[in-house]
N, C-alpha and C positions, 0 to 999 in steps of 0.2 A: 525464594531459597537460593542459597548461594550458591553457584558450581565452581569446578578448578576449571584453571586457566592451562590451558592449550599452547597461547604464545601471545605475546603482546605486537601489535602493531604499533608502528613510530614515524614512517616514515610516507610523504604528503602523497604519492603515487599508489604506495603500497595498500593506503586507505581508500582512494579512491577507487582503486578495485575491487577492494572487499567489498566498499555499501552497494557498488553496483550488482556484487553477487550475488547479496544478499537482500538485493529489491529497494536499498535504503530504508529497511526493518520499516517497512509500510504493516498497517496494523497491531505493532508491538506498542510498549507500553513505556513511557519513563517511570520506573519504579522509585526512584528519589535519586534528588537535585538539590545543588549545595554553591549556592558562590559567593567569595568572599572579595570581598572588593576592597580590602587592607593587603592581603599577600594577593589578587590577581590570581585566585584559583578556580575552578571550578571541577565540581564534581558530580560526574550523576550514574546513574542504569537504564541502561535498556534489558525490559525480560519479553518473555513469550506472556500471550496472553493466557494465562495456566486454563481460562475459562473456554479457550477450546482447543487444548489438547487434554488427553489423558492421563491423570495425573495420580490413577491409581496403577499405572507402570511406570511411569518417569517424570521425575522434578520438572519443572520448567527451565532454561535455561537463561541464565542471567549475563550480559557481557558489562561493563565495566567502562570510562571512558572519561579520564584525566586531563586535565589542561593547566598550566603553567603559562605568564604571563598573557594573563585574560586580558583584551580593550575591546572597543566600540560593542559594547553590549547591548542591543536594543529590544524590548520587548512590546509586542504589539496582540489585543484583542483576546487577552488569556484572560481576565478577570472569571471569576467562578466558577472554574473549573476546577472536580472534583478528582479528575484522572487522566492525564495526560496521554492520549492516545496520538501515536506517532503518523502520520500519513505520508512521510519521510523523510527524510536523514542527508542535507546534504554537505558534500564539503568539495570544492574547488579550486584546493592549495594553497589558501590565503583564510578564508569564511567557513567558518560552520554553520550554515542554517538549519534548523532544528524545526521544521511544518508539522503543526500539530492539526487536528482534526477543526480543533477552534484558535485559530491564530498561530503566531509562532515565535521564535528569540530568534537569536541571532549573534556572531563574537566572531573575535578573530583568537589566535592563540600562539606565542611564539614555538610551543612544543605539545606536543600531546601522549598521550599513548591508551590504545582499545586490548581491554584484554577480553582476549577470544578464549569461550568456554571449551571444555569439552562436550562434540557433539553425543547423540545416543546412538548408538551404533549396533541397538539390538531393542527388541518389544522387550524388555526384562530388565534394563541397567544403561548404567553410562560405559560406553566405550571402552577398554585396558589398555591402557598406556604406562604403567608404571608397574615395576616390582619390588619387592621385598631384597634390599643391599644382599643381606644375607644370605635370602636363597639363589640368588643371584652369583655370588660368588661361590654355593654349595654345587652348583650347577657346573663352573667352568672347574672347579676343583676335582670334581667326581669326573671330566673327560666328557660332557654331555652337549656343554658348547665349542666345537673344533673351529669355527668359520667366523664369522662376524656379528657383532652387535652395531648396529644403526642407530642414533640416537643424538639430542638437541636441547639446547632447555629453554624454558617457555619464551624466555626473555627471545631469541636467535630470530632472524628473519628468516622466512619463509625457505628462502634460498640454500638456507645453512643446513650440512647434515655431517654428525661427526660419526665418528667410528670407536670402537675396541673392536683389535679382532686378533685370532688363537693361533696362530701357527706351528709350523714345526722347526723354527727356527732354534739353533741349539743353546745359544747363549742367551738371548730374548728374544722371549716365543709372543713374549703380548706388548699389542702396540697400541698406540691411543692417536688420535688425526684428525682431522678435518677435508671433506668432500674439496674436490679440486684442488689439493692444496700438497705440494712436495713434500713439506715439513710435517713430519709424523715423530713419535719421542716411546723408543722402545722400552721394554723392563724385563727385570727377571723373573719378577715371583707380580703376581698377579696384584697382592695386596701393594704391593709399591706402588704399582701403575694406580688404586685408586688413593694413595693416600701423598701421592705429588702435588704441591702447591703449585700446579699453574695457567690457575683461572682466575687470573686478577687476586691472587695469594691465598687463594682457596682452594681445597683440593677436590676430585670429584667426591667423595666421600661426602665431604664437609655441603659438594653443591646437589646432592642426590634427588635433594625433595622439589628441587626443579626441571628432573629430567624427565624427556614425555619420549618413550620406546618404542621407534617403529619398526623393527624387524630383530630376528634374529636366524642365523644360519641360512640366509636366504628366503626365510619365510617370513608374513605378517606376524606382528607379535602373537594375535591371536589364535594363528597355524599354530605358530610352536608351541604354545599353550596348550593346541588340543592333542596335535599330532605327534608332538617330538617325541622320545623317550625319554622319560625324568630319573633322576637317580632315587628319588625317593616318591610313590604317588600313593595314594595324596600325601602331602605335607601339609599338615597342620601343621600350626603356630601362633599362641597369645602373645603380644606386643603387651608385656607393662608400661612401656614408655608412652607407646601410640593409643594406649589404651582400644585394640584392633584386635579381630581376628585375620589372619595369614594363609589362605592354604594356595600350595603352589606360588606364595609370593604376591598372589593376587590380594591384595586390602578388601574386607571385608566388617562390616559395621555391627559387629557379634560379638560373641566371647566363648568359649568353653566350659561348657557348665559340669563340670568334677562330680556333684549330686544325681547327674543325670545320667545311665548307661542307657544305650542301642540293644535293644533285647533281641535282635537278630544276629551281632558280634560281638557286643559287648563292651565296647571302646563308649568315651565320653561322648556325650551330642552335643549340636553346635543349636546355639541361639543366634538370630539376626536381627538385627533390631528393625530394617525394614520392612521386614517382612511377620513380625511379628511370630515367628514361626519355629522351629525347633526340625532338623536335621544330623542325619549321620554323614557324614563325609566318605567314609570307608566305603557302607553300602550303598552311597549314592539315595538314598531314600528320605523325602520328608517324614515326621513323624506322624503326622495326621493329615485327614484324607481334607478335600479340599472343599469343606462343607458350608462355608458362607461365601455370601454372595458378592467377591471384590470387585462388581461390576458397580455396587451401589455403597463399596467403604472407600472413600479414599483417604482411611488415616496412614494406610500404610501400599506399598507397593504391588502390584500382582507378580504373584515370585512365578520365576519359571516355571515349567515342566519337571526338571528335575535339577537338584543344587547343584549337579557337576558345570551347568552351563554356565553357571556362575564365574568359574577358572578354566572351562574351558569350552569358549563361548560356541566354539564349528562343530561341535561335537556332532556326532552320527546321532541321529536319532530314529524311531522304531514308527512307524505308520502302516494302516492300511486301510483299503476301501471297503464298505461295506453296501450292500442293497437289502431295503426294508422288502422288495418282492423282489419273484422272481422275475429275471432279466430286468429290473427297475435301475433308474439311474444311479448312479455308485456317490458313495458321499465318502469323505475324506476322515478319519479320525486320528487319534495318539495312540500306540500302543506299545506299553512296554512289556506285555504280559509276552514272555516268549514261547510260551507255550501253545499261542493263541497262533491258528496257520490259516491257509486260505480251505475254504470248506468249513471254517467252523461257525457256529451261531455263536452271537454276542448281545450281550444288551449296550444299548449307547442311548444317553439320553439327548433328546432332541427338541429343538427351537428354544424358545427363553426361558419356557417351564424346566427346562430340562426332565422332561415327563420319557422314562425309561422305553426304549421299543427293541424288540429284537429286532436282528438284523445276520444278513449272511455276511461271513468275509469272502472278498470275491479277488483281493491282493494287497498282500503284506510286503515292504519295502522299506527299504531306510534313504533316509538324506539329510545333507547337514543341517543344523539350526541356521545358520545364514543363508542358506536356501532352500526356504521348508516349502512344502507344497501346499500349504494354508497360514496365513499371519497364525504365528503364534499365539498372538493373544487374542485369539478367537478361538484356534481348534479345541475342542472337547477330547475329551479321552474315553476310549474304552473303557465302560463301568465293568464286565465281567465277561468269561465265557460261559456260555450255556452248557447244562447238563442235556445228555443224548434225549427225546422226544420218550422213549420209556420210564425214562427214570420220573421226567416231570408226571405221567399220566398212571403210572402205577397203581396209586394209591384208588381212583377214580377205576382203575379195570376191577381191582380187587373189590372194590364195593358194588359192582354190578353181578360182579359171578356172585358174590355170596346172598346177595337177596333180591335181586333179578331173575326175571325169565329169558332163558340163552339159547340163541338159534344156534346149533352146532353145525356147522357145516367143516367143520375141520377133519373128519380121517375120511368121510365118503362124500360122492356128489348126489347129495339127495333133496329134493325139491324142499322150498320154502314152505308153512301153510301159508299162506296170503292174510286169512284171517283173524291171524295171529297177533298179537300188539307184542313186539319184545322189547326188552331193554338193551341187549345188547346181540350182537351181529360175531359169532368166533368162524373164520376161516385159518385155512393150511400157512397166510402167509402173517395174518395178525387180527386183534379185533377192532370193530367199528361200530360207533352209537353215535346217536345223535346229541346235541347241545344246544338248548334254547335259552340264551341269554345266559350264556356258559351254566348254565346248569342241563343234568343227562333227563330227555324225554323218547318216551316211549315209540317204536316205530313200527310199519311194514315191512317185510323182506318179500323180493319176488327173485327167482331164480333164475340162471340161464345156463346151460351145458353145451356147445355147441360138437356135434357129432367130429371126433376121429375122421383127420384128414380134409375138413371143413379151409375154404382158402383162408380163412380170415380165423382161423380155430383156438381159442382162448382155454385155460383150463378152468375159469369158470368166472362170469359176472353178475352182478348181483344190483338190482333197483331198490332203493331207501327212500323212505317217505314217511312225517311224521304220522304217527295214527290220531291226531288232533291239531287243525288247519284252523280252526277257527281261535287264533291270539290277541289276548287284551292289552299285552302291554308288550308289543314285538321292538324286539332290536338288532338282533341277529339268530340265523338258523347256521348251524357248524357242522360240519362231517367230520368226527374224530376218529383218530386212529394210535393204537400205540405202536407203529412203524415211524419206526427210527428215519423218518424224510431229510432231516438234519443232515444225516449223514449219507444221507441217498445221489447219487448221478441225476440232474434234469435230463432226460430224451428231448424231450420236445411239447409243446401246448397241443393240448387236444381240442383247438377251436374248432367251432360247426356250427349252422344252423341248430337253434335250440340247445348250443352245447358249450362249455367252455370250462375248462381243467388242464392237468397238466398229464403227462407219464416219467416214470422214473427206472433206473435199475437199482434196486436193492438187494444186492449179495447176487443170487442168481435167479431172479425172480423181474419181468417188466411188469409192474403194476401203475394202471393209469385210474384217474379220479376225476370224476366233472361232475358239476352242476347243470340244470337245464332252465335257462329264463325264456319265458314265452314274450315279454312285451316288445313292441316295435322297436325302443331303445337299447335291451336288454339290460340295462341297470340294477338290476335288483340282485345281481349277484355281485362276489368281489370274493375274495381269496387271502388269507391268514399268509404272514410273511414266509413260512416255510412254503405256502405253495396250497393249504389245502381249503376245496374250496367252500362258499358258506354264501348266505342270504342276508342283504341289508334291507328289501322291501321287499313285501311282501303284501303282492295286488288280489286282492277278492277274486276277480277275473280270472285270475291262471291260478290261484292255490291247488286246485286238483290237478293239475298239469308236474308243479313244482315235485323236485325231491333230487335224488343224488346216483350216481353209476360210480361202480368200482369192477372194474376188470385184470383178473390175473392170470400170466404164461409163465413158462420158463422164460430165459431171457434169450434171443437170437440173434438178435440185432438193429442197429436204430432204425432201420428203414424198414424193418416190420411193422407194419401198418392194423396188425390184429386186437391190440389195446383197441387204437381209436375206433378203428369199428363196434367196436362194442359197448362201448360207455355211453 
């Protein structure tokens, strides 16, 4: 695939720096070669080998590389070769030697010229070097560019860097120049200054579509892009001529589709043909969620995160960390939900499956797309925020009160039967059942009340235990609760001997929760991403051992140590 040219090298030193920077494109590729031995030309490519980069973010990049009076052309040891793999590229001011994998040519050339692509300058696109004439001049008309335009065209040596730039001069404000150079050529009205012949009898108007922009007002092109103030943002704009979509001046390979409205504003949506995909510009929003898998299509490009990065590439963008447990190692996501704060549950799908898990946010941050805190084209995004730990379990309380049997321990403190099998557990601060293989089983309740004034004095704990130990087909035992943990303060882990859970404050209440594994490793326990905790094995050995503590106070302070004693 073809890319634009950047700038052409010409000259015998200037190239010999380049191949050296470029390693002598050791493992690229000659993509086709042309010599003609009547006119003494030759012509070929060198590309990237597309077969290992990613080429469902960015084309391969192709450079170019012309020769004029061709001699001593020698070719040695190439016969049958199906692909010319480069091992590389040399030239020492006189010779090009061409070292392929399996043999190599050879020539002299009285002139040449390599044109150098545009590199990729982002996981999403090729680099922005150029604008829209138009908005370009909408820009220095509306008062938006005061300072300078920097800027070259592909043909210029490296060295070369010209200017426009806006002043407040009262008779001509805009001047047009050349870096190191006295001779600069003033004007009065802005369109004068582009429409003077004097670029070899071309004016810059006339030489536009070879200029590559590297700053404006003091900033990278792509600063001002993101950061500047625009007179108009977004700028949309269809090119009939270019056959292009336009916004902010930036070329884009789309069109505006008239039949299509943004049913969030209502403005037309934008098509892009790389990306196969359909966008609002206005509200920043693609229109469909990002449901196949562009890791295994490469007919088309992987589009950003969001179509503004398109025009304006630094843009801020919205992240934060989240942990599947508690205190667990923090993982990095995309989040544009603003709604979405540190404290809240999220679903985020994770590893290749992208198989959904809850998660806490534990800090939400922004930083620019050119220095994001995970490759872009890896980070995942926040699939949702969580509804509060009630809402999900709701339905599950109601169908226990209504055809269950209910330990009520909610208005007095009056002892458990022990005998009793229930279905569900009601205390003052919420209710609690069991779950065998996420389905509710029947349980013991045993009581505790510890006496007024007690050092360690809890308003009251309570022992859980299936009333059926012996499981056929066991995967996990759960301690449920419809208290809001989600939203709850961590205290601290209620580790111990034989013990392991967490405690929490909710509103004004410290209520703490543990499990109890008996085996030497204690493995057989592990804990739900909010924190509550449950049974992954479950040994012959300790089942009548096994089951669950919940203890609750008012809340006093963290280094009340009255929870843990009692769980």
């Amino acid at each position: 695939m073809w890319t634009k040219r950047r700038a052409y090298v010409t000259e015998s030193k200037q190239l010999q720096d380049y191949l050296e920077k470029e390693d002598g494109f050791h493992d690229f590729i000659i993509g086709s070669f042309s010599f003609d031995s009547q006119l003494n030309t030759l012509e070929m490519t060198i590309e990237e080998d597309y077969t290992l980069s990613d080429i469902s973010n960015a084309p391969a990049l192709v450079w170019n590389l012309s020769c004029q009076g061709v001699s001593h052309f020698v070719v040695e040891s190439m016969d049958g070769l199906s692909k010319w793999w480069l091992s590389e590229l040399l030239f020492d001011g006189d010779t090009f030697q061409v070292q392929l994998v399996n043999g190599y040519f050879s020539f002299k050339a009285s002139s040449f010229s390599l044109g150098i692509p545009h590199k990729t300058a982002t996981n999403f696109g090729v680099e922005i070097s150029r604008l829209l004439l138009d908005y370009l001049l909408q820009e220095i008309k509306a008062g938006k560019i005061v300072d300078e335009i920097s800027f070259a065209f592909e043909s210029d040596s490296g060295e070369v860097l010209r200017f426009i730039s806006v002043s407040d001069h009262v008779d001509e404000p805009y001047c047009l120049g050349l870096s190191d150079s006295p001779d600069s050529k003033r004007f009065k009205e802005i369109d004068e200054l582009f429409k003077a012949k004097i670029y070899d009898g071309k004016s810059l108007k006339e030489r536009w579509s070879e200029v590559i922009i590297y700053g404006i007002s003091g900033q990278s092109l792509d600063d001002w892009l993101t950061f500047a103030e625009h007179s108009v943002d977004p700028h949309v704009f269809e090119s009939e001529e270019d056959y292009a979509l336009f916004i902010n001046g930036v070329e884009l390979d789309g069109f505006i589709d008239e039949d299509s409205d943004c049913k969030i504003c209502g403005a037309n949506q934008c098509y892009l043909d790389d990306y196969d995909e359909y966008f609002c510009p206005f509200c920043n929003q693609w229109v469909h969620d990002d449901w196949w898998d562009k890791e295994d299509i490469h007919y088309f490009k992987k589009r950003p995160l969001e179509p503004a990065l398109l025009w304006k590439p630094n843009k801020e963008l919205r992240f934060c960390q989240v942990a599947y447990h508690q205190n667990g190692k923090p993982y990095t996501y995309y989040c544009p939900d603003e709604s979405i704060s540190e404290g809240d549950w999220v679903s985020v799908p994770v590893g290749k499956q992208k198989l959904e898990k809850e998660a806490q946010v534990i800090n939400v941050f922004q930083s620019q797309a050119n220095k994001p805190p995970f490759p872009l084209s890896k980070i995942k995004a926040v699939s949702k925020k969580l509804p509060s730990m009630t809402q999900d379990v709701e339905e599950t309380v109601n169908v226990l009160t209504q055809n269950g049997l209910i330990c009520d321990l909610s208005k007095e403190k009056l002892p458990a039967d022990s005998s009793v099998a229930y279905d569900l557990l009601k205390t003052p601060v919420g209710h609690f059942w069991l779950e065998l293989n996420q389905q509710p089983i029947k349980m013991f309740v045993k009581t505790n009340y510890p006496a007024d004034g007690s050092k360690y004095f809890v308003e009251g704990s309570y022992f859980i235990k299936p009333h059926q130990t012996d499981f056929v087909d066991f995967k996990q035992l759960c301690l449920c609760t419809d208290i809001d943990f989600r939203s709850a303060r961590l205290i601290d882990n209620l580790g111990g001997e034989h013990q392991d859970g967490y405690n929490w404050q909710v509103k004004e209440y410290d209520i703490g929760l543990a499990s109890h594994p008996y085996s030497y490793m204690e493995d057989e326990v592990s804990e739900t991403p909010v924190g509550l905790p449950l049974y992954v094995e479950w040994y012959e050995d300790y089942k009548h051992l096994y089951g669950f503590s919940v203890a609750w106070k008012y809340y006093l302070s963290d280094e009340d140590l009255s929870v843990w004693y009692n769980v």
